[in-house]
Phi, psi and omega in degrees: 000139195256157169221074167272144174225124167291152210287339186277345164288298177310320189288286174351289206272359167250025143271356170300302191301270186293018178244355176253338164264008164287309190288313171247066169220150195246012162296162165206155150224144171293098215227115184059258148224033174275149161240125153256160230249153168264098149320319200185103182264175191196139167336333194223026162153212193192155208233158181219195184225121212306325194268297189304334186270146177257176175321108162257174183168156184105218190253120176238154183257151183258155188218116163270116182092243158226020173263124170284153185229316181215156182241101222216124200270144192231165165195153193285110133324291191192131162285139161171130184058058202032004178272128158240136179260170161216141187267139187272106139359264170239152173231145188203132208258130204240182207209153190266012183211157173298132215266152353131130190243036199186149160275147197229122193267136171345308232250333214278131172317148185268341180186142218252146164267161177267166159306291174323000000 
């Protein structure tokens, strides 16, 4: 048994494809003051959808939602099945308060009261 599918089906079902992994995902990355929507994230980088997106690079921030999650050094990968992936420099996990120049113990008061 042969299993052919013309070439204008595949482009059908993989515009099927990535028009359903558009709707439900709630990534973005932050590209300047533009948001484009993340098809697929991964441990070592995330994928975008190849025609709506331009070339990107450099430092971009990733967003779920309106929660920031990483401020990520990017470089281009691979094309492929309408998908462009990009791969992380760096990645870095970003956090709403300032990191600690000291250790701050389990136990240590959140804040001194006055006498008064």
């Amino acid at each position: 048994m042969t299993t052919y599918v013309s070439q204008e089906i595949r482009n059908e079902l993989n515009a099927a494809r990535l028009a359903g992994m558009k709707k439900t995902s709630r990534l973005r990355v932050l590209v300047g003051d533009e948001y484009y929507t993340v098809l697929r994230l991964w441990h070592g980088g995330f994928a975008v959808e190849e025609d709506d997106v331009p070339a990107l690079r450099g430092l971009v921030d990733l967003y779920d939602g309106g929660r920031h999650l990483y401020q990520c050094l990017i470089f281009a990968s691979e094309s492929e099945a309408g998908e462009r992936r990009y791969e992380f420099k760096r990645n870095t996990a970003a956090t709403d308060r300032a990191p600690l120049d000291h250790y701050r113990g389990a136990d240590a008061p959140v804040g001194l009261l006055s006498r008064d």
